[in-house]
N, C-alpha and C positions, 0 to 999 in steps of 0.2 A: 418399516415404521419411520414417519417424518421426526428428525432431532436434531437439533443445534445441542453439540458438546463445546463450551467454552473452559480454558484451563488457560495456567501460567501466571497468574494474578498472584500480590502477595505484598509485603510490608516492604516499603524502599524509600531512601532518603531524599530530600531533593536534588534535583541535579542526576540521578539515578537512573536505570534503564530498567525495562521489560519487557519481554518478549510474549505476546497471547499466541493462541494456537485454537482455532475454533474447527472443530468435527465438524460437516455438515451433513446428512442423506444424501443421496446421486442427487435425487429428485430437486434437491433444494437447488443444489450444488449447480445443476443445468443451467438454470436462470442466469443469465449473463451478470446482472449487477448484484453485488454482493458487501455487505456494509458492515461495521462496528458500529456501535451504538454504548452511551454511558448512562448509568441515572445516579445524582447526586445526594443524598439524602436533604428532602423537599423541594426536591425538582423536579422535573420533566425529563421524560429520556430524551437524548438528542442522538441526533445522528454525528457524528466522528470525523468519520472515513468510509469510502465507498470505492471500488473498483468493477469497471465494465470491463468485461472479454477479459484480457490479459494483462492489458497496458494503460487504462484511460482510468484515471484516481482523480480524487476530489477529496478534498480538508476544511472541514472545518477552521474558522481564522486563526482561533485559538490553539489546534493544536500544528497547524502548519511549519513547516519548519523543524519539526521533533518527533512526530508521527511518519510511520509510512505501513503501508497497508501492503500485501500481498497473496498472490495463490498460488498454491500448487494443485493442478486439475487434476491431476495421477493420483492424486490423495485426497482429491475432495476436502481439502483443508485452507480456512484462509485465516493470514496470521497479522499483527499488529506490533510492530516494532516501535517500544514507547522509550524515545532520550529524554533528558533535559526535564527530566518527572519535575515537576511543582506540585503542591502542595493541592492547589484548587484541580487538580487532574485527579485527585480522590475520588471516586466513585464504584460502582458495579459497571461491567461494563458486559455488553452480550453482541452475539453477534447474529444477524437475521438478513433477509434478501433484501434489496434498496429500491422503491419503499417496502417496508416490514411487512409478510405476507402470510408468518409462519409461525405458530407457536413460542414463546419465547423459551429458550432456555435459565439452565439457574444462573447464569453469570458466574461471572469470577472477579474476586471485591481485589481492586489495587486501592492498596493505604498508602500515600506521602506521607511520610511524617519526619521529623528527625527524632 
């Protein structure tokens, strides 16, 4: 069965950290580029962060600098290490292949707030 499992979302102050953790399928997982994605309530989802093969990542301007993306292939899992949380980084955030090719999952909601 093709599945994006995203976890590790949750209520954080600014300034604050998180760590995502996204399940993929093998099948998904294969594809070389592999992305984060957010949608903000009345927004559009955007793309994040992105990693090809192992080493080659891409950021969005916005969260550059406090974002960094990751995989581990042994586990078919790729993760999103969030510093420096602001407030406007509130969203659902999901994680899918770069471009998005696959079902979405439910997301996992990060709240800023104080």
């Amino acid at each position: 069965q093709v599945q994006l499992v995203e976890s590790g979302g949750g209520l954080v102050q600014p300034g604050g950290s998180l760590r995502l953790s996204c399940a993929a399928s093998r099948i998904i997982f294969s594809i070389r580029a592999m992305g984060w994605y957010r949608q903000a309530p009345g927004k559009q989802r955007e793309l994040v962060a992105s990693i090809i093969g192992g080493r080659s990542t891409h950021y969005a301007d916005s969260v550059k600098g406090r974002f960094t993306i990751s995989r581990d292939n042994t586990n078919d899992t790729v993760y999103l290490q969030m510093n420096s949380l602001k407030p406007e980084d509130t969203a659902v955030y999901y994680c899918n292949t770069d471009p998005a090719q696959y079902p979405w999952g439910q997301g996992t909601q990060v709240t800023v707030s104080s």
